[in-house]
BAFI-3210 file (N, C-alpha, C; in Angstrom, 3 decimals, decimal comma, padded with zeros to 6 digits):
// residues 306
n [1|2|3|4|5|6|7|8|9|10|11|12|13|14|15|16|17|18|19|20|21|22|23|24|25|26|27|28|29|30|31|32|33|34|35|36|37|38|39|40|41|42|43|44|45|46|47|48|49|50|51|52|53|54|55|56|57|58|59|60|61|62|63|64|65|66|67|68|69|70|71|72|73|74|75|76|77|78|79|80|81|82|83|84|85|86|87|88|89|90|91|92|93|94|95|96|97|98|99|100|101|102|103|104|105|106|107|108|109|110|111|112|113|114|115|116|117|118|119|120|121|122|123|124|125|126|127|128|129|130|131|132|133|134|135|136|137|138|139|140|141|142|143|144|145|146|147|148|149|150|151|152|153|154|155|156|157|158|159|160|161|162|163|164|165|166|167|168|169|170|171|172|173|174|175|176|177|178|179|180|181|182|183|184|185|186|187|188|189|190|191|192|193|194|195|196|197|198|199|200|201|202|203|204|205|206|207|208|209|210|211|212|213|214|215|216|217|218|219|220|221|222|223|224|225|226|227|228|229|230|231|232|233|234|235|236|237|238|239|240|241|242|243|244|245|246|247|248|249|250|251|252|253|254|255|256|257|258|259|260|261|262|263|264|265|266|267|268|269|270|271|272|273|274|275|276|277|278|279|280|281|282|283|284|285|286|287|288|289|290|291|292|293|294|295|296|297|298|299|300|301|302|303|304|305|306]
n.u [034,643|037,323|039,102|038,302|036,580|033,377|030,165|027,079|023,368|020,338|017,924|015,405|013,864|011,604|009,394|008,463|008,414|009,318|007,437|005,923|005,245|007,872|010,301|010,713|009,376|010,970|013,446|012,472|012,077|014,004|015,510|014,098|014,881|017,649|017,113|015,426|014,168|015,000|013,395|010,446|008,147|007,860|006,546|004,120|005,206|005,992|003,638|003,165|002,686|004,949|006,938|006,372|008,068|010,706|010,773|010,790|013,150|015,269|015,040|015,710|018,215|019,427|018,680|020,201|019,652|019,339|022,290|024,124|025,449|028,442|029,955|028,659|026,743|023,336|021,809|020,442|021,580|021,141|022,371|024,102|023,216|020,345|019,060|019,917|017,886|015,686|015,079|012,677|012,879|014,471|015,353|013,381|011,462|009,091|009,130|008,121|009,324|009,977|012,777|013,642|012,599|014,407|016,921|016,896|016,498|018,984|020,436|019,699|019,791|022,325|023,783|025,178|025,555|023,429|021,424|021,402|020,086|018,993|021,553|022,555|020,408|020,267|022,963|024,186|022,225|020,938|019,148|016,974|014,111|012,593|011,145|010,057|010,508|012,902|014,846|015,223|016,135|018,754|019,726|019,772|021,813|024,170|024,444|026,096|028,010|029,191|031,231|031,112|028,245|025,564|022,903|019,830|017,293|014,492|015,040|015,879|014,122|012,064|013,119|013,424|010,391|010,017|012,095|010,827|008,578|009,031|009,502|007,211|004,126|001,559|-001,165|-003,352|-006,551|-007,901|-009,376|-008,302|-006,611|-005,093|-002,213|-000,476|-000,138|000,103|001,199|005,529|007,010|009,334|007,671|007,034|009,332|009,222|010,504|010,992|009,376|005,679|004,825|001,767|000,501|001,446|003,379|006,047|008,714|010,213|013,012|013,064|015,019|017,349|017,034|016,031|014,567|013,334|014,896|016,814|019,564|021,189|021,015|021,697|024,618|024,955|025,027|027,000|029,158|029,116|030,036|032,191|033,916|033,961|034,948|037,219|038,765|041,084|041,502|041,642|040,343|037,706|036,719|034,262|032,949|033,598|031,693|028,975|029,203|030,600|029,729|027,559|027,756|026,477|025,195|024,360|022,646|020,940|020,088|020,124|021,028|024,431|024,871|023,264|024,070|026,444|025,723|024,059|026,700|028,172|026,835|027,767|029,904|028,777|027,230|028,541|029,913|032,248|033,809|033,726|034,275|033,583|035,172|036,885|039,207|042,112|040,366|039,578|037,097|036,327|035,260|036,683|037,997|038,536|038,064|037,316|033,703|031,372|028,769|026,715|026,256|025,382|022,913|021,746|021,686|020,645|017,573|017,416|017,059|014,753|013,158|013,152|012,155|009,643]
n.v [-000,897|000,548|-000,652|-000,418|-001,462|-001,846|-001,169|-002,984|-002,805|-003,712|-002,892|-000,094|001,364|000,375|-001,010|000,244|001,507|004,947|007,851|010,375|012,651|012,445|012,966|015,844|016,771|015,637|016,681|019,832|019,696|019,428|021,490|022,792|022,293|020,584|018,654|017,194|014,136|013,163|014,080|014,262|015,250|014,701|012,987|014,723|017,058|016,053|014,827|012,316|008,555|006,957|004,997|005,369|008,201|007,475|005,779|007,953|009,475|007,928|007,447|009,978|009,859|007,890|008,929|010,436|013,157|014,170|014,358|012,358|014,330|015,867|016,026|013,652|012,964|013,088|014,796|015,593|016,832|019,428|017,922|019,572|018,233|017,600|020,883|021,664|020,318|020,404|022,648|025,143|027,300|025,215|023,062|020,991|020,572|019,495|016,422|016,700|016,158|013,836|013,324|013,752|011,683|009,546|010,473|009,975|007,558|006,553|007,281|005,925|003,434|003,410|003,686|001,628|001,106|001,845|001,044|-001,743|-004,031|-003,008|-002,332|-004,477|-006,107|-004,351|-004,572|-007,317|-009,273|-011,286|-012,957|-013,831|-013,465|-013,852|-014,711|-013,372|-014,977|-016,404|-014,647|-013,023|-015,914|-015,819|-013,413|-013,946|-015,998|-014,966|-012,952|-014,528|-014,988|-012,793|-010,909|-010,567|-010,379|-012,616|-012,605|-011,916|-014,403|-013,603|-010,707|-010,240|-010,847|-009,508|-006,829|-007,470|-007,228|-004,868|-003,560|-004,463|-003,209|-000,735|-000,533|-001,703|-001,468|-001,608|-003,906|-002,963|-001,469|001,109|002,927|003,164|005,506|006,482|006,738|004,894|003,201|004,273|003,877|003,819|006,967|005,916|003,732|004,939|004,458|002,059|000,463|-002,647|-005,369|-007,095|-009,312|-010,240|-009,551|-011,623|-014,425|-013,895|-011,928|-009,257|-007,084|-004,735|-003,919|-002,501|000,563|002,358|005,271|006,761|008,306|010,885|012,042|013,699|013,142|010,352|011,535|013,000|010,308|009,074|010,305|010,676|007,762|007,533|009,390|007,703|005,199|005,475|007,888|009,302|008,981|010,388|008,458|006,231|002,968|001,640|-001,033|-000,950|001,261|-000,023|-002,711|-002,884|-003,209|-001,604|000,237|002,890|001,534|-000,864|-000,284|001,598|-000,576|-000,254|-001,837|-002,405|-001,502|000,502|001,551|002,608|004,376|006,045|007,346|008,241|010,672|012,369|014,335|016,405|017,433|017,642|020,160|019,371|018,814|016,302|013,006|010,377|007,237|005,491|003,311|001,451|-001,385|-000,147|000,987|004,170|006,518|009,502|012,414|015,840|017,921|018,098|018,027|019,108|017,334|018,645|021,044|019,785|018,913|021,042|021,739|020,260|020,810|022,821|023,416|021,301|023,782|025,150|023,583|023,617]
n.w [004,013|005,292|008,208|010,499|013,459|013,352|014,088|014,477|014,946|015,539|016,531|017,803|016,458|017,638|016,495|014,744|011,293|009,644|010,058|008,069|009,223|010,964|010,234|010,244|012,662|014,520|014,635|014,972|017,402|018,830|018,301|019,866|022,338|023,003|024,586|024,734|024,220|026,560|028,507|030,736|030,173|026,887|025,497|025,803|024,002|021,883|020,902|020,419|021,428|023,881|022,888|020,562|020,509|021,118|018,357|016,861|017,567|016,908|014,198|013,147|014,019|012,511|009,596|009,679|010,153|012,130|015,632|018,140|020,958|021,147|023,280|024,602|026,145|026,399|025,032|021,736|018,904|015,872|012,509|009,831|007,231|008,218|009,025|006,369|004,678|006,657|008,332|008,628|006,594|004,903|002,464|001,713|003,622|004,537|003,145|000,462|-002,375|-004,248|-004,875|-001,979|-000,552|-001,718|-001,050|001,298|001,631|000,997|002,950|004,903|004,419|003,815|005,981|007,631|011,078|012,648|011,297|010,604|009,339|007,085|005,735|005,486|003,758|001,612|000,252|000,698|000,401|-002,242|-003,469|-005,918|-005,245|-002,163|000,918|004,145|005,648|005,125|004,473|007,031|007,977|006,866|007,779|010,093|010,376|008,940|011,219|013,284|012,402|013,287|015,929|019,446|021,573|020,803|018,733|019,050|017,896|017,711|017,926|015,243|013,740|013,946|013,327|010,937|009,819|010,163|008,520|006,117|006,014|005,829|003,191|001,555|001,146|003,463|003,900|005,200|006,009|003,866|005,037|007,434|009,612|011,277|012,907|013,750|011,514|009,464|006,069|005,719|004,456|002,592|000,877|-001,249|-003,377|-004,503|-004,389|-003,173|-003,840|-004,110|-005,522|-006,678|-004,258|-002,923|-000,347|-001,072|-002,158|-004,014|-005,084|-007,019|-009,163|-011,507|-013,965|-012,274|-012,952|-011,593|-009,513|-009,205|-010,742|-009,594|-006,598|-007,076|-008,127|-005,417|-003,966|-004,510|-004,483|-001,483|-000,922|-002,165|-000,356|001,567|001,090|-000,687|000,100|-000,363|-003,115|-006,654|-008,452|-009,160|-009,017|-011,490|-011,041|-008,357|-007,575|-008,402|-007,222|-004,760|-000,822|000,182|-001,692|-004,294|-006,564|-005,461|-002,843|-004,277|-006,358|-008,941|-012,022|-013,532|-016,121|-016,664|-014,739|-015,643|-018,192|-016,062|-015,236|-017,517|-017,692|-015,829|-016,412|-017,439|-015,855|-013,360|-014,593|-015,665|-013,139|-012,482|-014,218|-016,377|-017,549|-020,574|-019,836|-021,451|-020,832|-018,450|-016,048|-014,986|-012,836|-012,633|-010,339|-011,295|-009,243|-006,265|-004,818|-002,622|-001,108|000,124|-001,248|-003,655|-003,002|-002,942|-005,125|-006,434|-005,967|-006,225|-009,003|-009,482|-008,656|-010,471|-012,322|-011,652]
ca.u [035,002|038,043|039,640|037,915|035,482|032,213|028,996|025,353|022,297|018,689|016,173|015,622|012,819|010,272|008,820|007,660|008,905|009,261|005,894|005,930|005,850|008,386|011,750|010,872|008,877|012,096|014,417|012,112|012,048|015,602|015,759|014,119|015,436|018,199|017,612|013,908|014,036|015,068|012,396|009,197|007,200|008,231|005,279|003,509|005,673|005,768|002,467|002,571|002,823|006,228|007,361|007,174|009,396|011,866|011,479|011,752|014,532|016,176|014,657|016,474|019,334|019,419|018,730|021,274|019,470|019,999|023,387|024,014|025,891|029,669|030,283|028,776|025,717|021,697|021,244|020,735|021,809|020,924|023,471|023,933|022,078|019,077|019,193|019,632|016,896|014,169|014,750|011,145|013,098|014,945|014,715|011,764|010,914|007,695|009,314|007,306|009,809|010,087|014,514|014,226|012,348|015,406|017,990|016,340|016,830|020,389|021,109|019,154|020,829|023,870|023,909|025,265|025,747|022,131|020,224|022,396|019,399|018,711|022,364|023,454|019,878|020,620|024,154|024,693|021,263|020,996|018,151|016,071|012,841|012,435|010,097|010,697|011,470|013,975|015,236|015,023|016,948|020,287|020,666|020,734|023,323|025,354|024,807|026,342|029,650|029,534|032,073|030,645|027,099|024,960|021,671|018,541|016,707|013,495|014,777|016,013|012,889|010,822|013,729|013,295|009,641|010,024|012,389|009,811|006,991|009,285|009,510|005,963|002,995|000,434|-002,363|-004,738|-007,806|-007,447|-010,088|-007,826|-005,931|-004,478|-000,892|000,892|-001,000|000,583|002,873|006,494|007,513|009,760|006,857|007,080|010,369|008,985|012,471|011,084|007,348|005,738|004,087|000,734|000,223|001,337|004,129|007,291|008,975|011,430|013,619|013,200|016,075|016,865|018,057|015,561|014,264|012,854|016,146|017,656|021,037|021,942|021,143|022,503|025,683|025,675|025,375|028,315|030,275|029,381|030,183|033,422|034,550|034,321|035,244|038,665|038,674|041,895|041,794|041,268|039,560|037,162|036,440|032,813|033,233|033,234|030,599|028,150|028,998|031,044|028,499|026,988|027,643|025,205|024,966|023,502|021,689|019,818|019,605|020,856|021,913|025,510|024,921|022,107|024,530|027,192|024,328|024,342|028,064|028,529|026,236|028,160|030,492|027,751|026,124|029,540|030,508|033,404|034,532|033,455|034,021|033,897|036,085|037,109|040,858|042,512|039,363|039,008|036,005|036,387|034,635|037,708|037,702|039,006|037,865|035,967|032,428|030,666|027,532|025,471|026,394|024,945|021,233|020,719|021,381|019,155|016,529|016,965|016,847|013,952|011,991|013,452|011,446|008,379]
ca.v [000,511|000,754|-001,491|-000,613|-002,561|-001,804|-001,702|-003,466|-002,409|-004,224|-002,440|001,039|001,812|000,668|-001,711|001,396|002,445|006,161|008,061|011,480|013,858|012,403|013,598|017,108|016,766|015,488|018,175|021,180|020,005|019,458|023,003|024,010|021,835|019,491|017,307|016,973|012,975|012,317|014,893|013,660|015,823|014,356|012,910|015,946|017,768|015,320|014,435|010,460|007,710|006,423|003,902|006,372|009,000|006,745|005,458|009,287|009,855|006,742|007,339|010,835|009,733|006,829|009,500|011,735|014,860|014,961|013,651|012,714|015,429|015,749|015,610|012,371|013,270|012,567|015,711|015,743|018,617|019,319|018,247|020,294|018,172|018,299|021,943|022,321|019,494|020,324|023,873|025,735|027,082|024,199|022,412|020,334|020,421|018,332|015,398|016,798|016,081|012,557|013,547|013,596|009,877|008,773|010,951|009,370|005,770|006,091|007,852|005,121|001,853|003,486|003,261|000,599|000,674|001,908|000,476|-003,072|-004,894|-002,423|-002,060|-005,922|-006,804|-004,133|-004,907|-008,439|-010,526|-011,483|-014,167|-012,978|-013,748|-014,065|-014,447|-012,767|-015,778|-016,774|-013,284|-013,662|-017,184|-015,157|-012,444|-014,754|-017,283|-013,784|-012,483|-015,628|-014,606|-011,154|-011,051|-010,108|-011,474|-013,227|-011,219|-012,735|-014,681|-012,803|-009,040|-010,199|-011,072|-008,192|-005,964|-007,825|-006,720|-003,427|-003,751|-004,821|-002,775|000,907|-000,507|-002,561|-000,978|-002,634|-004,393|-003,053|-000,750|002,625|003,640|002,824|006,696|005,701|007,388|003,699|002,459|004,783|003,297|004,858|007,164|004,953|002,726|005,047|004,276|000,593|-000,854|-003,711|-005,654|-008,346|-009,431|-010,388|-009,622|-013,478|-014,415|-013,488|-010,377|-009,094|-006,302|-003,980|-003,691|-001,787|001,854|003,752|006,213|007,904|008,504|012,289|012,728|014,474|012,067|009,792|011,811|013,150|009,018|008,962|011,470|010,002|006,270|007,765|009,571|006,662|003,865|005,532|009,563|010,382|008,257|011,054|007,465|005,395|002,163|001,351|-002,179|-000,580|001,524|-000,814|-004,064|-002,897|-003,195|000,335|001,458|003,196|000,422|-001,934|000,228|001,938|-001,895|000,312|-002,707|-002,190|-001,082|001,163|002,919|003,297|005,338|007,472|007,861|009,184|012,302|012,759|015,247|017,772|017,362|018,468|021,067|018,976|018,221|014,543|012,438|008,744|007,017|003,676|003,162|-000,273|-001,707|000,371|001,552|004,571|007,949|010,633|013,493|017,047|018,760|017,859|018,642|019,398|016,954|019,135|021,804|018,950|018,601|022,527|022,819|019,390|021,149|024,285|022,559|020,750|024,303|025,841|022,810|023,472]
ca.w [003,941|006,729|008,766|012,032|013,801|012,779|015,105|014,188|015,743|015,405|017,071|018,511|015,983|018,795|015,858|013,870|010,579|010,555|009,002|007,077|009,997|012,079|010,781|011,081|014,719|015,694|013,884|015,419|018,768|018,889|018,092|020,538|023,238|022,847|025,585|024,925|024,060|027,872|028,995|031,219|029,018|025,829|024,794|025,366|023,033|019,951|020,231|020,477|022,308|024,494|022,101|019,416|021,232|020,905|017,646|016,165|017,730|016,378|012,954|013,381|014,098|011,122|008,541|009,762|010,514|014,264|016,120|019,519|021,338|020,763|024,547|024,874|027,176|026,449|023,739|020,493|018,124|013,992|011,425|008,870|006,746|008,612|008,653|005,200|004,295|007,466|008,825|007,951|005,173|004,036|000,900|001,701|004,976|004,789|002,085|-000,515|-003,405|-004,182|-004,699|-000,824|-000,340|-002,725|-000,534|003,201|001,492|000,864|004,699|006,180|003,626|004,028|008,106|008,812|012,650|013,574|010,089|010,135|008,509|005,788|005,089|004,987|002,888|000,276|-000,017|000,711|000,184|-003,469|-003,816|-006,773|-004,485|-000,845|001,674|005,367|006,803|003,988|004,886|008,306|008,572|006,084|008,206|011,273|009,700|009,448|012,567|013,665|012,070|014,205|017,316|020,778|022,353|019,408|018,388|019,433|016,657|017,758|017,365|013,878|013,437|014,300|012,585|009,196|009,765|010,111|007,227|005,055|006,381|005,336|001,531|000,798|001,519|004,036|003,827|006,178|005,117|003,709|006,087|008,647|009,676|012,682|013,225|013,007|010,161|007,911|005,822|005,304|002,835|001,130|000,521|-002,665|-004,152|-004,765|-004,246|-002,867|-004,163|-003,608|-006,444|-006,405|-003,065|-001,947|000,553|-001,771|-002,056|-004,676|-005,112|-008,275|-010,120|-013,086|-014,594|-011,001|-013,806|-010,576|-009,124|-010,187|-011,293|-008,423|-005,667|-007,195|-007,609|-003,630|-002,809|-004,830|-003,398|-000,003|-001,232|-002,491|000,464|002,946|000,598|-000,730|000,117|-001,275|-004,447|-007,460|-009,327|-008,403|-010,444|-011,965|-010,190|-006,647|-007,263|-008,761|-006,692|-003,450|000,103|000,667|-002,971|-004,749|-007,440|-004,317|-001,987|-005,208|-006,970|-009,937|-012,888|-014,095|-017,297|-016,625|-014,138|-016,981|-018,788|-015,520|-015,005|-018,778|-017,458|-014,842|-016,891|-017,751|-014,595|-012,707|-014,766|-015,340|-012,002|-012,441|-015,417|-017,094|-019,040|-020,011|-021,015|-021,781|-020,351|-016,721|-016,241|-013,902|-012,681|-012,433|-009,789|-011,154|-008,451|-005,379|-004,771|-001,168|-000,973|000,445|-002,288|-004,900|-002,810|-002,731|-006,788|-006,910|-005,185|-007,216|-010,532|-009,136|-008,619|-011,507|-013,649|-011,670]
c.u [035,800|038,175|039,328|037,217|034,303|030,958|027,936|024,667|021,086|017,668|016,829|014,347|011,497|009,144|008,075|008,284|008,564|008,212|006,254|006,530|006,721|009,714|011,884|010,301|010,156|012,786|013,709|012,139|013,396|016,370|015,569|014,540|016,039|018,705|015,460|013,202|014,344|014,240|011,130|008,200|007,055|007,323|004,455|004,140|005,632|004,776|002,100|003,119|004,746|007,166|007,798|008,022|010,583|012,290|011,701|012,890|015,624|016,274|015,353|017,574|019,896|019,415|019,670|020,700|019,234|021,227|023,438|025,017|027,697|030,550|029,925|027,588|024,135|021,508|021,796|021,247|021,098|021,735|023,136|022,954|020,393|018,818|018,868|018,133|015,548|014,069|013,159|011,652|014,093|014,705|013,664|011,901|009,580|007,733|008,221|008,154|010,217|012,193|014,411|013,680|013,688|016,590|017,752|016,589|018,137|020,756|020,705|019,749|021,634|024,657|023,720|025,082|024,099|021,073|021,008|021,180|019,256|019,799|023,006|021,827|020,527|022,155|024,629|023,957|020,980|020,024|017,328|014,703|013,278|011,097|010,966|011,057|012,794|015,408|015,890|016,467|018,593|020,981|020,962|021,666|024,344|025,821|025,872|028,009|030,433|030,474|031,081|029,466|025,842|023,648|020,773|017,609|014,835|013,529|015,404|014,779|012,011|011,447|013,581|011,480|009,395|011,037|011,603|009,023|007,892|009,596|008,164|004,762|001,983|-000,953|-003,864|-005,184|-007,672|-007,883|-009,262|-006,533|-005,086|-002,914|000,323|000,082|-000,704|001,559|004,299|006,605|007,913|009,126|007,295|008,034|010,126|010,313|012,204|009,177|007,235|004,186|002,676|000,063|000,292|002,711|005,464|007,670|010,198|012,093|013,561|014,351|016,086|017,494|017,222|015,319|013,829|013,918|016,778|018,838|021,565|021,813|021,924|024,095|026,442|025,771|026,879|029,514|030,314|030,095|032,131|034,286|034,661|034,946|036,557|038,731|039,628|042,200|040,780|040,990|038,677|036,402|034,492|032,199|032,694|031,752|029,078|028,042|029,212|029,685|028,511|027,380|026,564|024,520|024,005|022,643|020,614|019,233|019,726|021,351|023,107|025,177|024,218|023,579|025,937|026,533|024,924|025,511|028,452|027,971|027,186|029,072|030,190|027,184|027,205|029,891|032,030|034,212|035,141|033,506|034,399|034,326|036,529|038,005|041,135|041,802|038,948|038,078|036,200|035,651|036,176|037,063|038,732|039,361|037,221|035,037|031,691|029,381|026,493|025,209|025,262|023,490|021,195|020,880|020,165|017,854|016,190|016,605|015,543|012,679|012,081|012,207|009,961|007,977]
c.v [000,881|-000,132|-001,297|-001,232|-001,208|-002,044|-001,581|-002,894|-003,073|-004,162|-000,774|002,075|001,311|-000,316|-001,056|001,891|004,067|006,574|009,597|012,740|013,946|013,346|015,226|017,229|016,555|016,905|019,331|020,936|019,992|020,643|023,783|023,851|020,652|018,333|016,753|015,327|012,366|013,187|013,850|013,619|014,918|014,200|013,870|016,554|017,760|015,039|013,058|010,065|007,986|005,799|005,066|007,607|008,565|006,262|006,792|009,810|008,697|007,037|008,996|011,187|009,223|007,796|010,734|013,152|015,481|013,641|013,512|013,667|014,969|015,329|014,149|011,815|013,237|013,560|015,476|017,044|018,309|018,932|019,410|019,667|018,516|019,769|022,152|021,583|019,992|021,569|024,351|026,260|026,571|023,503|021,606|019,409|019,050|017,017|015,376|016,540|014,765|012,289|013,035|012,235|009,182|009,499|010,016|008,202|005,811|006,643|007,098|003,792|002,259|003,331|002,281|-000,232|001,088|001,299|-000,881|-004,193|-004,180|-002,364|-003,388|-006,506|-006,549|-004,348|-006,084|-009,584|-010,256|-012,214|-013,417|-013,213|-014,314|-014,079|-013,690|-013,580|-016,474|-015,508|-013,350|-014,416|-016,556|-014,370|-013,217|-015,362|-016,125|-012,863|-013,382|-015,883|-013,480|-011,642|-010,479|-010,899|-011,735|-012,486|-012,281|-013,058|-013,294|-011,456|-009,264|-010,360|-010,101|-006,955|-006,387|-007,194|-005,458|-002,988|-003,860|-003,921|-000,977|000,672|-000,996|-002,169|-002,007|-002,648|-003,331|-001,251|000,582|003,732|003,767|004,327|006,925|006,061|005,806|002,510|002,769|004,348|004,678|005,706|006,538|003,931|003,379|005,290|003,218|-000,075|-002,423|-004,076|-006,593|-008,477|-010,477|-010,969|-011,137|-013,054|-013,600|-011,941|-010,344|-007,804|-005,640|-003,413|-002,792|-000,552|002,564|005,214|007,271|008,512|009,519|012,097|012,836|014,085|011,372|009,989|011,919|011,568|008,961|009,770|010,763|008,903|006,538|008,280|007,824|005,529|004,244|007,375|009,785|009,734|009,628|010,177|006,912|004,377|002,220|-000,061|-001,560|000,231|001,138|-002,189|-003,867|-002,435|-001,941|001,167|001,613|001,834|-000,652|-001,035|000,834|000,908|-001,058|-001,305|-002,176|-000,902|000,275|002,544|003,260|004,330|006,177|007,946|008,724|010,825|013,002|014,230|016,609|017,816|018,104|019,794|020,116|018,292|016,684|014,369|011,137|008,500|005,586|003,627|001,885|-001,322|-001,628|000,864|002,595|005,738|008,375|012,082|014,974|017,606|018,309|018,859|018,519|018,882|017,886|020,498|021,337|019,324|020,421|022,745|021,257|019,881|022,393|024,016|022,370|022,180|024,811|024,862|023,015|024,836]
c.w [005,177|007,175|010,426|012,227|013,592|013,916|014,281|015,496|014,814|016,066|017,225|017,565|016,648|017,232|014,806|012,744|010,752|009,325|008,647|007,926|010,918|012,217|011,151|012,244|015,386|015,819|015,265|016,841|019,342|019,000|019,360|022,238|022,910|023,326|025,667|024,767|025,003|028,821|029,573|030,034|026,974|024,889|024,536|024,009|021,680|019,798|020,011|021,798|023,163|023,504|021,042|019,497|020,827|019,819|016,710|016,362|016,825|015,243|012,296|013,293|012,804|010,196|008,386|009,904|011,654|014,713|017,356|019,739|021,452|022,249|025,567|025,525|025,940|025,165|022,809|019,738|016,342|013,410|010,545|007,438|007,166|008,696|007,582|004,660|005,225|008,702|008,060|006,410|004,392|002,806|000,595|003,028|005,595|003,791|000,932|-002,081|-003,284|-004,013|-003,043|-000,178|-000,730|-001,759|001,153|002,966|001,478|002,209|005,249|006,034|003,891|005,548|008,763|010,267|013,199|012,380|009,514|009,335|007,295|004,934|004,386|003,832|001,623|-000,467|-000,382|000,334|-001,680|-004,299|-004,537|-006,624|-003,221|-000,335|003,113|005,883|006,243|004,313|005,993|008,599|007,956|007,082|009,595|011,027|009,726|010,560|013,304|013,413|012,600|015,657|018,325|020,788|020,901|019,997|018,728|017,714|016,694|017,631|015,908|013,267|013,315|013,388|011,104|009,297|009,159|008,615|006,110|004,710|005,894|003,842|000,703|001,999|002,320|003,863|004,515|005,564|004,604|004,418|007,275|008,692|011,059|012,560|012,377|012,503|009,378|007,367|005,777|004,544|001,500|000,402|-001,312|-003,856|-004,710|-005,353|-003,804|-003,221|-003,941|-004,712|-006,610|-004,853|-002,281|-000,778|000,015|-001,897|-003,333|-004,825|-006,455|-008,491|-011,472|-013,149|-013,597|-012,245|-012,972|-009,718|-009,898|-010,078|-010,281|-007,245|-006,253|-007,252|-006,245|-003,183|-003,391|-004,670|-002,054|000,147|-001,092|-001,113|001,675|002,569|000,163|-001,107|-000,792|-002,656|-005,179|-008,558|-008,899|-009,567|-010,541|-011,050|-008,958|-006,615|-008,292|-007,634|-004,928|-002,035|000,368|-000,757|-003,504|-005,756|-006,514|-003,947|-003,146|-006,276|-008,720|-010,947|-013,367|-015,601|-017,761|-015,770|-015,247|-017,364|-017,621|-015,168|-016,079|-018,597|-016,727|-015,037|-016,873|-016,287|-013,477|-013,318|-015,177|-013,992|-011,756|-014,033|-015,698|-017,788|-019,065|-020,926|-020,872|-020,442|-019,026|-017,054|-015,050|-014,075|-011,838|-011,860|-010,501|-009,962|-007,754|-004,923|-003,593|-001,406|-000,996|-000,397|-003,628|-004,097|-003,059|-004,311|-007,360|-006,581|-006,004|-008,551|-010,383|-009,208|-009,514|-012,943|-013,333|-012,078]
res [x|x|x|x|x|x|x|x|x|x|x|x|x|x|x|x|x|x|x|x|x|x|x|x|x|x|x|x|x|x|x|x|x|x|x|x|x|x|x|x|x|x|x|x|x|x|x|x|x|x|x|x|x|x|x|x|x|x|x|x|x|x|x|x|x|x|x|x|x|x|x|x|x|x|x|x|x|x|x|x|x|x|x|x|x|x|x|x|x|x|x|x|x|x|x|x|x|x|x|x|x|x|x|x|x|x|x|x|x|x|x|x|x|x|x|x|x|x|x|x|x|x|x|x|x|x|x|x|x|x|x|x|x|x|x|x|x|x|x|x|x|x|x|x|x|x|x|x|x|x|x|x|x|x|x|x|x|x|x|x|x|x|x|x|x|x|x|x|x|x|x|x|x|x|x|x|x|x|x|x|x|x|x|x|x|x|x|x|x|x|x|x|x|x|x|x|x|x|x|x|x|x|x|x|x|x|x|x|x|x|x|x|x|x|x|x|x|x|x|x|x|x|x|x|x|x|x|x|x|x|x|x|x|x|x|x|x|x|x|x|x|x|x|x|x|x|x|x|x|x|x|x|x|x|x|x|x|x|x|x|x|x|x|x|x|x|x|x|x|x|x|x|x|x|x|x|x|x|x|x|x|x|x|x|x|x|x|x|x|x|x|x|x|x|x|x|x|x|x|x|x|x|x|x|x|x]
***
């Protein structure tokens, strides 16, 4: 997507996937000081440890709902997503709508430069069973093709972990309430299983029946802008197969996402529509549509059904 160089990152989550209450603890304190993640106090403020200071901020950053500061310096600020998603009265502030588990997976797969394991598994690893160290040994062999100072086998290591540990629920006791014991959120997209609890792991594939409409559209709006903005086409191909399209990062099957491209018509109003002429398969722009326009009528839909 572009012809610039590209930056990886494999750590900075402090070995912690991120847990329920982090992205808004970050969000609100951000608010209320936007230098509060290089603060003494810090810990006081959020309420944990050191380690985890650091990895909310990271986990913050990764999901896009705080940025570092435009001037270049230690503070954070809100995006406008975060805002609209984790102000008090934002669209779901506390990730109570499963839409926003399914919206936090594609901002965190889709981020490349600070989520480079999540973005090169769901994109680029293909093995229709793995283990972590199978895992593991791929993304080193590709690190290995990266320019500048080679990645340490041991933080690939610990990052495929943590990889693991924000899609497949852990083991340990239910009694156990312990801050970093809780699994992730996305544990409950079950994008990734591991079927009868042995070493192996696999990736669930398929038509994501839990996946609304309208995520799936805003990834595809996003997909679209970065992969070819001013193209008023965009083939079925790219966004099924190409790295960071929705088709990958949501493990979406081809055929299945046909099915959801044909909605796409009614679902825009027109704006968007599918069609397949002397055998292209493409989604056609009318009119473009403001992402963050799409989550606030997914969100309204969403209360309108409850």
């Amino acid at each position: 997507m572009g012809a610039t160089a590209v930056q990886h990152s494999f750590s900075g989550h402090e070995t912690f996937p991120f847990r329920y209450p982090w992205l808004k603890k970050g969000f609100d304190a951000v608010r209320e000081d936007p230098g509060v993640f290089v603060r003494d106090d810090a810990i006081t403020t959020l309420g944990v440890g050191k380690n985890m200071v650091r990895s909310i901020r990271h986990w913050c950053l990764t999901a896009g709902v705080l940025a570092e500061s435009r001037d270049g310096g230690a503070a954070l600020r809100p995006t406008d997503l975060g805002t609209l998603l984790l102000a008090d009265d934002g669209l779901d502030p506390y990730l109570e709508d499963p839409a926003t588990l399914w919206l936090l997976h594609w901002r965190i797969a889709s981020n490349r430069a600070r989520a480079t394991t999540w973005f090169w598994t769901f994109s680029h690893f293909h093995d229709p069973e793995f283990t972590r160290e199978a895992l593991g040994s791929a993304l080193y062999r590709w690190t290995q093709t990266l320019p500048g100072k080679r990645v340490a086998e041991s933080s690939l290591k610990r990052d495929v972990e943590v990889f693991l540990r924000t899609y497949v629920p852990s083991r340990q006791s239910r009694r156990d309430i312990a801050e970093d014991s809780l699994d992730c959120p996305l544990v409950e997209l079950g994008l990734i299983i591991q079927p009868g609890g042995g070493q192996a792991y696999q990736f669930h594939r398929g038509a994501q029946r839990g996946l609304p409409d309208g995520i799936l559209l805003y990834a595809v709006l996003c997909f679209w802008e970065a992969f070819s903005p001013t193209a008023e086409t965009l083939a079925l191909h790219d966004l099924a197969r190409q790295p960071g399209s929705p088709g990958r990062l949501f493990k979406i099957d081809e055929s299945s996402l046909v099915e959801r491209m044909e909605s796409m018509e009614q679902l825009t109003e027109g704006r968007l529509f599918y069609g397949e002429t002397a055998g292209l398969r493409q989604l056609y722009r009318r009119k473009r549509l403001d992402p963050n326009d799409v989550l606030t009528e997914v969100y309204a839909m969403a209360g309108r059904r409850r």
